[in-house]
N, CA and C atoms as a LAMMPS dump frame, in Angstrom:
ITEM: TIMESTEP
0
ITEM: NUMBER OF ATOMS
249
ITEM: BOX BOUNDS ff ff ff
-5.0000000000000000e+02 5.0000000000000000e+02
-5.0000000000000000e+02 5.0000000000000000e+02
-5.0000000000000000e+02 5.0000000000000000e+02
ITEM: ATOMS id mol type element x y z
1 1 1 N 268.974 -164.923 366.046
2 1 2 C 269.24 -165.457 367.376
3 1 3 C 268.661 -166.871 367.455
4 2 1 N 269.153 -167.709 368.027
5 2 2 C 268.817 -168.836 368.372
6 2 3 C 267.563 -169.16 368.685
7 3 1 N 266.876 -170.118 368.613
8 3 2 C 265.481 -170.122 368.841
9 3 3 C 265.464 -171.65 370.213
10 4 1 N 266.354 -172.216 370.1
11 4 2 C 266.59 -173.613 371.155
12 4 3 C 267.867 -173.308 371.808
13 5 1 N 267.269 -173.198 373.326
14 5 2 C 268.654 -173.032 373.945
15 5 3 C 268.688 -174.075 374.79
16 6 1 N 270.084 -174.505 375.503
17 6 2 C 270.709 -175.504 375.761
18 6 3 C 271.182 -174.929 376.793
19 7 1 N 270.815 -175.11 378.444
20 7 2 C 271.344 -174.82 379.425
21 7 3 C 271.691 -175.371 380.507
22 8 1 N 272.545 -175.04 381.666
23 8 2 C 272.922 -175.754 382.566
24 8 3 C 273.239 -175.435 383.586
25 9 1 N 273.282 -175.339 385.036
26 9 2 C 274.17 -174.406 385.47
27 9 3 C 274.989 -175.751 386.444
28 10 1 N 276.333 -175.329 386.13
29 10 2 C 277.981 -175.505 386.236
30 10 3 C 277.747 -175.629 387.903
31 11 1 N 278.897 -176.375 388.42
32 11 2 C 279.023 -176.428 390.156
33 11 3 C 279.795 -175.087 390.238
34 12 1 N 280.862 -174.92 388.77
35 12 2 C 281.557 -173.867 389.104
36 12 3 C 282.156 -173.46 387.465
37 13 1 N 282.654 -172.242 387.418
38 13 2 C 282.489 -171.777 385.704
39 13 3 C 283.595 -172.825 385.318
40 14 1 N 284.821 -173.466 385.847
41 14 2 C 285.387 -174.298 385.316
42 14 3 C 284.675 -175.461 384.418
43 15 1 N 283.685 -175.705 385.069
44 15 2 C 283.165 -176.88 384.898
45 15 3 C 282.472 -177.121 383.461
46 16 1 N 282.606 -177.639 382.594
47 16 2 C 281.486 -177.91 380.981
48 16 3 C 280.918 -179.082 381.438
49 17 1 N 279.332 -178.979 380.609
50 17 2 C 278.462 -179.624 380.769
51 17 3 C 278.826 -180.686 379.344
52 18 1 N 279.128 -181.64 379.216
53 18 2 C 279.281 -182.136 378.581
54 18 3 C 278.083 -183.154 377.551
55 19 1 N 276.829 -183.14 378.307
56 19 2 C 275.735 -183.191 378.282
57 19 3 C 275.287 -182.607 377.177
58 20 1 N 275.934 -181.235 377.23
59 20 2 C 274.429 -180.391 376.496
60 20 3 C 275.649 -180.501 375.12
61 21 1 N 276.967 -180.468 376.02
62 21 2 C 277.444 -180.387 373.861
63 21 3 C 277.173 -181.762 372.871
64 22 1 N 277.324 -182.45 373.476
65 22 2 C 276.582 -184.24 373.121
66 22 3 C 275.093 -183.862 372.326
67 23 1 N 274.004 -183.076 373.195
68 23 2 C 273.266 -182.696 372.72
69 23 3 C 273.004 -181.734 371.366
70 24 1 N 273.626 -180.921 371.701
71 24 2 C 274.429 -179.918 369.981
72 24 3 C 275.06 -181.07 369.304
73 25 1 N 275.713 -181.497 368.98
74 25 2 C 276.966 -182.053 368.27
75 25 3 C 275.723 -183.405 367.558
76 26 1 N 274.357 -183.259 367.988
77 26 2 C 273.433 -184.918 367.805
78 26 3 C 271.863 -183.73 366.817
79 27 1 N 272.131 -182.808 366.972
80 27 2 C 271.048 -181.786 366.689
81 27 3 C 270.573 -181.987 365.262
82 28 1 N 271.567 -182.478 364.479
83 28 2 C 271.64 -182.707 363.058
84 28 3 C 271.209 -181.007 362.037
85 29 1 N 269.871 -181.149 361.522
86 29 2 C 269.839 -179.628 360.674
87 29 3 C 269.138 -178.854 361.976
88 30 1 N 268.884 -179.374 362.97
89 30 2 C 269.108 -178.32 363.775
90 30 3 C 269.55 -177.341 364.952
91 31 1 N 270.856 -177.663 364.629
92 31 2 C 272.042 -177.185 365.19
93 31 3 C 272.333 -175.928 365.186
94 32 1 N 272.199 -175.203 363.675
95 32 2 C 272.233 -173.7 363.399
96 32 3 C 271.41 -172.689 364.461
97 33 1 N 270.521 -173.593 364.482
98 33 2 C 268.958 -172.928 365.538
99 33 3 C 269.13 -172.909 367.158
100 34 1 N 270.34 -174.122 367.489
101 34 2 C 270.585 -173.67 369.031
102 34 3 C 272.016 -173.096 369.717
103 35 1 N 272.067 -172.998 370.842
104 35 2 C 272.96 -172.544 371.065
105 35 3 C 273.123 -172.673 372.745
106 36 1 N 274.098 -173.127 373.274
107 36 2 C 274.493 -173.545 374.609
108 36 3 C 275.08 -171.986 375.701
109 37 1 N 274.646 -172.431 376.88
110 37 2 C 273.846 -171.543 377.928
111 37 3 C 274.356 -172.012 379.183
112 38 1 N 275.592 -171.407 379.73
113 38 2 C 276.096 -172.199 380.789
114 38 3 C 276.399 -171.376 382.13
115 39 1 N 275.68 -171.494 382.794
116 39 2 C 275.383 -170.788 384.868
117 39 3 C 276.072 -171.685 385.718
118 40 1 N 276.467 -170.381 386.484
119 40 2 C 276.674 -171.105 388.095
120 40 3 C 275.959 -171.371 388.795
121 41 1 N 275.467 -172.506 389.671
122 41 2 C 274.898 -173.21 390.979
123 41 3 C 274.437 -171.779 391.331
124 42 1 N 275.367 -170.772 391.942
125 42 2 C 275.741 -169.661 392.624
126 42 3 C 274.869 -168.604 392.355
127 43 1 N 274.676 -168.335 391.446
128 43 2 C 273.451 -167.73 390.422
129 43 3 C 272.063 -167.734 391.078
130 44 1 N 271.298 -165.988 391.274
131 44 2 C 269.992 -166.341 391.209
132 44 3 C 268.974 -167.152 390.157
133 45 1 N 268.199 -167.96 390.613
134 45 2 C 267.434 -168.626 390.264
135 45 3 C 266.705 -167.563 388.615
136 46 1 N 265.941 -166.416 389.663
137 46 2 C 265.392 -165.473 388.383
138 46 3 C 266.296 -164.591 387.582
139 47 1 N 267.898 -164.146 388.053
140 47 2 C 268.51 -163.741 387.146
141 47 3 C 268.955 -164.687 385.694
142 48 1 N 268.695 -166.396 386.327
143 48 2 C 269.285 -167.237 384.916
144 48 3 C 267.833 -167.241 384.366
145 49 1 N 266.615 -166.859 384.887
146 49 2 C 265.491 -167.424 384.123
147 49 3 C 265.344 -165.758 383.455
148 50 1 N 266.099 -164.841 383.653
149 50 2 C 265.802 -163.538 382.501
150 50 3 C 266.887 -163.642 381.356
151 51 1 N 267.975 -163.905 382.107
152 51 2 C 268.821 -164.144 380.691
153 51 3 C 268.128 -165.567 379.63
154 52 1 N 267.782 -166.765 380.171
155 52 2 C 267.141 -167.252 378.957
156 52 3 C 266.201 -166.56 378.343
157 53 1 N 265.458 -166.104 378.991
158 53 2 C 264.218 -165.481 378.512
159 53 3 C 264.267 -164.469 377.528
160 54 1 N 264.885 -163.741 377.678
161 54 2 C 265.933 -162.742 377.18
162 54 3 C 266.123 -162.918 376.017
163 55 1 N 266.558 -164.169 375.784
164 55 2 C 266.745 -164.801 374.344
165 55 3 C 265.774 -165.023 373.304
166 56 1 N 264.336 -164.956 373.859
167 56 2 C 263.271 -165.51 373.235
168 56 3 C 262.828 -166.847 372.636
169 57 1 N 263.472 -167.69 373.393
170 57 2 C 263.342 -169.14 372.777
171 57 3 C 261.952 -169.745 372.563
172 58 1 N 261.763 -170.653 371.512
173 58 2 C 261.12 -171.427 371.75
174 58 3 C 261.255 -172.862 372.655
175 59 1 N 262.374 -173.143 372.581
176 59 2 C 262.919 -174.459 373.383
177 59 3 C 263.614 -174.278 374.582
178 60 1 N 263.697 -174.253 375.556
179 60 2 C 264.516 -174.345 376.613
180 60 3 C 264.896 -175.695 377.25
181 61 1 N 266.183 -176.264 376.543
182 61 2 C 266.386 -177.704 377.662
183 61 3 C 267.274 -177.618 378.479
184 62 1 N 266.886 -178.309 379.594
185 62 2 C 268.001 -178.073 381.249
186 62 3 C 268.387 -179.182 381.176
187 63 1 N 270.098 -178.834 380.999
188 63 2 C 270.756 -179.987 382.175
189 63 3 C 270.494 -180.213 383.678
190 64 1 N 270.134 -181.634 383.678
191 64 2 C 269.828 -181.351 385.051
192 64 3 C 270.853 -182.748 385.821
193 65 1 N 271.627 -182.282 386.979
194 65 2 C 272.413 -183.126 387.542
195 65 3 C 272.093 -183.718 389.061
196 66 1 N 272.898 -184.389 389.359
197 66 2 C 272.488 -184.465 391.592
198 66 3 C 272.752 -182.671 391.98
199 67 1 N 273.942 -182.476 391.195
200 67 2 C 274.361 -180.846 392.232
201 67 3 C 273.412 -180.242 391.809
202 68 1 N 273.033 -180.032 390.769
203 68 2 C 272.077 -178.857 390.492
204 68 3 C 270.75 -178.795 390.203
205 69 1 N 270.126 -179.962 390.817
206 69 2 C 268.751 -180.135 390.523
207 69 3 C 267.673 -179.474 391.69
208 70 1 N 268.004 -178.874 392.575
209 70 2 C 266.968 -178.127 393.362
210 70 3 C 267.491 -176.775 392.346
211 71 1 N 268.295 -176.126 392.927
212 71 2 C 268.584 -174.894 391.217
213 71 3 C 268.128 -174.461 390.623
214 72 1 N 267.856 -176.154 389.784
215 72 2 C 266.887 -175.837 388.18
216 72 3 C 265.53 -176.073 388.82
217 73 1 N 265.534 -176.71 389.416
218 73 2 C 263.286 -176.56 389.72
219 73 3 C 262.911 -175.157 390.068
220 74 1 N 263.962 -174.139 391.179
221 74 2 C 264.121 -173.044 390.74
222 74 3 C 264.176 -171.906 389.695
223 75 1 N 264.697 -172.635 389.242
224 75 2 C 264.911 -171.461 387.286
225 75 3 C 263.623 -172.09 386.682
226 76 1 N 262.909 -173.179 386.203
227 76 2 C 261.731 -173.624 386.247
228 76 3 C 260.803 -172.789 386.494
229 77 1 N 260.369 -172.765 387.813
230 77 2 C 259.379 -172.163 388.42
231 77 3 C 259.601 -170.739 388.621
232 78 1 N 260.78 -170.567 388.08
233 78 2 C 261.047 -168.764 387.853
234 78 3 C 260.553 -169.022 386.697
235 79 1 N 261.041 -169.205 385.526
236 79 2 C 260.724 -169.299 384.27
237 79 3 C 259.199 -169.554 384.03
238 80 1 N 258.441 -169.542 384.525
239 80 2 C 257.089 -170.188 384.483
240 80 3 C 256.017 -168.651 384.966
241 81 1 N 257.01 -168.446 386.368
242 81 2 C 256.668 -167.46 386.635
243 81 3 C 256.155 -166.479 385.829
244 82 1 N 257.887 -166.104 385.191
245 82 2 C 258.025 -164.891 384.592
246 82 3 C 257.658 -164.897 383.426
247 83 1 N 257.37 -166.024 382.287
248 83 2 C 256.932 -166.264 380.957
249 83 3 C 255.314 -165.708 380.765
């Protein structure tokens, strides 16, 4: 399983973060090791901070945008919480 995950959460599931694949696609040898992680706005805060968690990462990086930046200080401070 992945050990660096790459997340974001979407205004809406249409939406790709184009961000985080820029970020994969720049990873160089370690690319194999992550893997992209994509939520709705809509989404509890602590249900996206168990599914990362879930994963066991060592890395967690957030996209963070204008729409979705109260959100993620949310999943944050869940994640902080719950770690």
């Amino acid at each position: 399983m992945p050990d660096i995950v790459l997340a974001t959460l979407n205004a809406k599931y249409i939406h790709a973060a184009f961000g985080l694949r820029y970020l994969m696609a720049n990873l160089g040898d370690l690319q194999p090791r992550a893997c992209i992680v994509e939520f709705d706005i809509n989404q509890r805060p602590l249900d996206i901070a168990e599914v990362l968690l879930a994963r066991e990462p060592r890395i967690i990086g957030l996209g963070v945008y204008i729409w979705n930046v109260d959100e993620t200080r949310e999943v944050v401070a869940a994640i902080k919480r719950v770690s």
